[in-house]
C-alpha positions as a Markdown table, in Angstrom:
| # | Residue | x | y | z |
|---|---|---|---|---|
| 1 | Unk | -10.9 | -62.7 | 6.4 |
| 2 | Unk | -7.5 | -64.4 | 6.5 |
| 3 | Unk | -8.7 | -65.8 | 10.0 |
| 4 | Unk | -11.6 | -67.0 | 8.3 |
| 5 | Unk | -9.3 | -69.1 | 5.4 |
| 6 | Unk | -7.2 | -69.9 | 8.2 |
| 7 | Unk | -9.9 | -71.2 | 10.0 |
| 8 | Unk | -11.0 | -73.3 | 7.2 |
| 9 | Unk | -7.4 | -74.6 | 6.3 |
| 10 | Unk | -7.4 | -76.0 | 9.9 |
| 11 | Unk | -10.4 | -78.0 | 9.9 |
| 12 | Unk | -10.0 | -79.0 | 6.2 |
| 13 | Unk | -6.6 | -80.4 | 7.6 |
| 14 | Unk | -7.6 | -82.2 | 10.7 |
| 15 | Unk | -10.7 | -83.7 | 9.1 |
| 16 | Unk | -8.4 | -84.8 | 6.3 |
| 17 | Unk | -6.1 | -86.4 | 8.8 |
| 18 | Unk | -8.4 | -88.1 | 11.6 |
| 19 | Unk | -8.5 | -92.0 | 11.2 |
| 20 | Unk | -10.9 | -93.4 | 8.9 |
| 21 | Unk | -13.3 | -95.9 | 10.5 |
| 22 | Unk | -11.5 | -99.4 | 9.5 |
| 23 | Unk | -14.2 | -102.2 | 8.2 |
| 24 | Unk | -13.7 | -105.7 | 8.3 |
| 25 | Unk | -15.6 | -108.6 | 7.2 |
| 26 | Unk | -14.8 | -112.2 | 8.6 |
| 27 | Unk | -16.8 | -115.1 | 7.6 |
| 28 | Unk | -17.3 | -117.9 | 10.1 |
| 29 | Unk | -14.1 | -120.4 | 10.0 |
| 30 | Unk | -12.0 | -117.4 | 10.2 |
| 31 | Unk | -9.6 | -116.9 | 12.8 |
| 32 | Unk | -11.6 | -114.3 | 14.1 |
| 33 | Unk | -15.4 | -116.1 | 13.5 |
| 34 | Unk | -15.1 | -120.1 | 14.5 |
| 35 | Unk | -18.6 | -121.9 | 15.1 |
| 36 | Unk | -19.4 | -125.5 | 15.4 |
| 37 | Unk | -22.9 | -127.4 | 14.9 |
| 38 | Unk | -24.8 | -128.9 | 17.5 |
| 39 | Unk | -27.7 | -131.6 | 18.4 |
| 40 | Unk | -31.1 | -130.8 | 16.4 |
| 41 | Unk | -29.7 | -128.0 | 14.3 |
| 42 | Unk | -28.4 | -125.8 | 17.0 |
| 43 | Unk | -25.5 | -123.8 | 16.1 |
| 44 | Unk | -22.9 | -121.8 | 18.1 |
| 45 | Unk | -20.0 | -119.6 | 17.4 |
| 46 | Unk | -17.6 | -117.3 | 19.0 |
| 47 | Unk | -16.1 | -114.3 | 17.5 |
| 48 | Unk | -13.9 | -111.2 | 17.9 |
| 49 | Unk | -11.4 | -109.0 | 17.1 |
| 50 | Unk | -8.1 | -107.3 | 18.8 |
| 51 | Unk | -5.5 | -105.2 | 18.5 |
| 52 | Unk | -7.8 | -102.8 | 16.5 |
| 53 | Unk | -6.2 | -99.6 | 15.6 |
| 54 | Unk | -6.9 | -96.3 | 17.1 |
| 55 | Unk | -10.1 | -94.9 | 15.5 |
| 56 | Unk | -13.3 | -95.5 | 14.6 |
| 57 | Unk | -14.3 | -99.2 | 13.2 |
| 58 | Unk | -17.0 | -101.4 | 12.1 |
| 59 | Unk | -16.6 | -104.9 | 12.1 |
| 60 | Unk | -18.9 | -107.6 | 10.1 |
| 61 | Unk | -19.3 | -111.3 | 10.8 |
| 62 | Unk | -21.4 | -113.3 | 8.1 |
| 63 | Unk | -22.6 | -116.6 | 7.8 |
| 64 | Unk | -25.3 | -119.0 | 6.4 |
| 65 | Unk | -27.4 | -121.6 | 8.6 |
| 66 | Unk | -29.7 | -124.4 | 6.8 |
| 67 | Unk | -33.0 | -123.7 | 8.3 |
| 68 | Unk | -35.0 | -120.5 | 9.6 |
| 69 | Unk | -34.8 | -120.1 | 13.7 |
| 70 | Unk | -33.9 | -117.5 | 16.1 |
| 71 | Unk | -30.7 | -116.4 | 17.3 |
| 72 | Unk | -29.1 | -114.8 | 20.5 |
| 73 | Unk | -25.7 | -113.1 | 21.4 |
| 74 | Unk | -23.7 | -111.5 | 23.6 |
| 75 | Unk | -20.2 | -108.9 | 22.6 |
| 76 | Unk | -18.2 | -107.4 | 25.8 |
| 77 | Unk | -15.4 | -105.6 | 25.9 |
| 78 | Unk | -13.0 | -104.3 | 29.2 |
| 79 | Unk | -10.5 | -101.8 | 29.7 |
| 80 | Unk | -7.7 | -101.5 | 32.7 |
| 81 | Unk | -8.0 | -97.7 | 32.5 |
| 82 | Unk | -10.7 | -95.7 | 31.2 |
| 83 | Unk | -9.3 | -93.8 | 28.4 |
| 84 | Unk | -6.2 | -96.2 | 28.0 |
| 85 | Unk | -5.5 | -97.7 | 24.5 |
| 86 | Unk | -7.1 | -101.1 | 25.0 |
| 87 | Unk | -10.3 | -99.3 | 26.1 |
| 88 | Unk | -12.6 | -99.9 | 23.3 |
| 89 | Unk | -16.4 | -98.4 | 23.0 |
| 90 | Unk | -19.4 | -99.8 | 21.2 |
| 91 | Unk | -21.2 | -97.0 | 19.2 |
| 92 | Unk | -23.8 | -100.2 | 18.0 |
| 93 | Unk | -24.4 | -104.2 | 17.5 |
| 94 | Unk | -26.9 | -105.2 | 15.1 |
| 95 | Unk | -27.4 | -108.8 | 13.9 |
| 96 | Unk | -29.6 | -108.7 | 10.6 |
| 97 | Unk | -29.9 | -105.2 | 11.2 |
| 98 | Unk | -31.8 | -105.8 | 15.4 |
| 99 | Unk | -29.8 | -103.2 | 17.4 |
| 100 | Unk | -28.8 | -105.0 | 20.6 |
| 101 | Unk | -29.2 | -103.7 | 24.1 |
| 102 | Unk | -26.0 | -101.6 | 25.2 |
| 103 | Unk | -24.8 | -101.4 | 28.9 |
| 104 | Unk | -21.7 | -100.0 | 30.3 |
| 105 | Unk | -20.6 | -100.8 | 33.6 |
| 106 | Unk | -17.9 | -99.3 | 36.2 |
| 107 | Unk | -18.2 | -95.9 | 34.1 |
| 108 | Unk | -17.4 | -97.5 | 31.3 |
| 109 | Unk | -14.8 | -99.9 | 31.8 |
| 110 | Unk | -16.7 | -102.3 | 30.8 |
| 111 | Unk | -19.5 | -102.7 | 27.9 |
| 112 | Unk | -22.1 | -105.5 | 27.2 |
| 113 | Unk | -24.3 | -105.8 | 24.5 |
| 114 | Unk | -26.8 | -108.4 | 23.8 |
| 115 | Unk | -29.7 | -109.3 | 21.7 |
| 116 | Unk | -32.1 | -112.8 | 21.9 |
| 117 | Unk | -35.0 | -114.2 | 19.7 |
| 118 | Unk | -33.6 | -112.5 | 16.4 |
| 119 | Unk | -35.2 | -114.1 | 13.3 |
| 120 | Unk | -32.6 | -116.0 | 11.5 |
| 121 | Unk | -33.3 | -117.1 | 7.6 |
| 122 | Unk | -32.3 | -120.4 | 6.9 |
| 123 | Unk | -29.8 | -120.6 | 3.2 |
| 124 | Unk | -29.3 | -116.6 | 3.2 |
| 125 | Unk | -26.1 | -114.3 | 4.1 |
| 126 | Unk | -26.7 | -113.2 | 8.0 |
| 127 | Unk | -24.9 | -110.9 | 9.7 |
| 128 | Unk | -23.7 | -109.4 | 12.9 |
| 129 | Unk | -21.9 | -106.0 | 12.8 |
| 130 | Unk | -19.8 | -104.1 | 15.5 |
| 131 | Unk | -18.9 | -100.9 | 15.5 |
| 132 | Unk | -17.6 | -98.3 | 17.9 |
| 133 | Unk | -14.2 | -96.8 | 19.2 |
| 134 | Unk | -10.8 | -98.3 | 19.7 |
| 135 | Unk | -8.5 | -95.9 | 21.6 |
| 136 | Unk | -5.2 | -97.9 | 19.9 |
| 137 | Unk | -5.4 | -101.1 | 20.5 |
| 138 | Unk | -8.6 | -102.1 | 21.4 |
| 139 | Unk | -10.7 | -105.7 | 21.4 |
| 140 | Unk | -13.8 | -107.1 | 22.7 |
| 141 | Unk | -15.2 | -110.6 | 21.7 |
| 142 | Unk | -18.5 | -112.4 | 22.1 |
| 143 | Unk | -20.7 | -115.9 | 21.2 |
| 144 | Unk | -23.5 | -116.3 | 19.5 |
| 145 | Unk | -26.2 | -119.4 | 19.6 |
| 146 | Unk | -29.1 | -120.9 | 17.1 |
| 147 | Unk | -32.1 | -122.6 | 17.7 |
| 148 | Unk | -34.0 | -123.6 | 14.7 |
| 149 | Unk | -37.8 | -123.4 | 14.5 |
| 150 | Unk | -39.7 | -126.2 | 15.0 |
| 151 | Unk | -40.8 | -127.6 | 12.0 |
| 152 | Unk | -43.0 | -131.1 | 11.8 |
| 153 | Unk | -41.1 | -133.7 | 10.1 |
| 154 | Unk | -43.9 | -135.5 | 7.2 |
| 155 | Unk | -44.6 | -138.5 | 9.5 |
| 156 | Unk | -45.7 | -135.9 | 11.8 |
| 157 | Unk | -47.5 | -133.9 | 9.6 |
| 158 | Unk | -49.1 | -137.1 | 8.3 |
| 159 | Unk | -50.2 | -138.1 | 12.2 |
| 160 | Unk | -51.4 | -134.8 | 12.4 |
| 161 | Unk | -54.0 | -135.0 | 9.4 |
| 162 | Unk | -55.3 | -138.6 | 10.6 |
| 163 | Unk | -55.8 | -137.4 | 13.9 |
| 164 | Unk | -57.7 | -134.4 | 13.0 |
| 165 | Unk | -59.8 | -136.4 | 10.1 |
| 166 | Unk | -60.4 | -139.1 | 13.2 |
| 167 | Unk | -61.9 | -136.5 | 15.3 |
| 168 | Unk | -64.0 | -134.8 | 13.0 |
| 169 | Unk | -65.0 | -138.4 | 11.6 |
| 170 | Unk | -65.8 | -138.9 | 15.3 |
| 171 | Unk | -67.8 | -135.5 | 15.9 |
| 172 | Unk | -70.0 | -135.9 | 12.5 |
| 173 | Unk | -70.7 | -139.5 | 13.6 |
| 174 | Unk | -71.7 | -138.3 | 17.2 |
| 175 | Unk | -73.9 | -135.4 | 15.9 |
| 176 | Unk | -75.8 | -137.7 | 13.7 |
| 177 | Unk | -76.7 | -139.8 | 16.4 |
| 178 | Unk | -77.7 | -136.8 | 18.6 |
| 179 | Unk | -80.2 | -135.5 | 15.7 |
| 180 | Unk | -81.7 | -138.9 | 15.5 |
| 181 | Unk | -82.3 | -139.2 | 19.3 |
| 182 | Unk | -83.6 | -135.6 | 19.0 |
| 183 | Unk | -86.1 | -136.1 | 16.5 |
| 184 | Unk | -87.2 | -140.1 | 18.4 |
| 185 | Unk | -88.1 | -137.6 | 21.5 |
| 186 | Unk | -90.2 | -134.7 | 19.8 |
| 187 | Unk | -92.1 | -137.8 | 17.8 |
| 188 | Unk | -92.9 | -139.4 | 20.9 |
| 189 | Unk | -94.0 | -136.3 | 22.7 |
């Protein structure tokens, strides 16, 4: 029985003292998040963190575009040593909650993770998050791009409806003088 308490005590104890997993937010024009605009609405940003703690940590980068579009992004991170303190692991990468695909390389010296054509909504709070496993002093960093989807500017919209009112003007017109060609042939016959 006093094994058993023992026991307990133990794990109680260690639990109670194992890092707890360290979450940060940085929006973009932090240090850690910078992005810049581009031609036609594009958008592009690079972001990271390091010199993260040993433990556990999950990592959130936020920010608000104009207009509805997709997004893509790559996150690696490298170690000298497999196991050494600036050997960092990714337990997951989301952006607006799409799980990006996770590769390591060289046994795990090195990790990529990377995600393209993710729905981005124009004027609301997105978000990419990173989390995994810093060994003591761990980092990783990544970019991330925007396209926005193509929307018809009102002159266009307004060529658009003339053109198709032209052609059906055009094909209502033509079928008319069909039928009367069609009914001048059965008369005559």
């Amino acid at each position: 029985m006093k094994k058993t308490i023992l026991a307990t005590m133990a794990a109680v104890a260690a639990f109670a003292a194992a890092p707890s997993a360290s979450a940060t937010t940085f929006p973009v024009g932090s240090p850690n998040f910078t992005g810049s605009p581009g031609p036609n609405g594009t958008f592009s940003a690079d972001f990271g963190n390091s010199g993260i703690a040993a433990g556990d940590f999950s990592d959130s980068f936020t920010f608000t575009l104009p207009a509805n579009g997709l997004g893509s992004g790559t996150v690696s991170t490298s170690a000298s040593i497999f196991g050494s303190p600036n050997d960092t692991d990714f337990t997951s990468v989301t952006i607006n909650n799409v799980a990006a695909t996770l590769t390591k390389l060289e046994g795990g010296l090195f990790e990529v993770a990377f995600a393209g054509g993710v729905p981005i909504t124009g004027g609301s709070l997105n978000t990419l998050t990173v989390t995994g496993v810093s060994r003591g002093s761990g980092a990783y960093g990544g970019q991330l791009s925007f396209i926005p989807s193509a929307v018809p500017e009102p002159a266009a919209w307004a060529m658009m409806i003339l053109g198709m009112g032209a052609v059906g003007f055009a094909m209502r017109r033509s079928n008319k003088k069909f039928d009367a060609k069609i009914k001048r042939m059965t008369a005559a016959a």
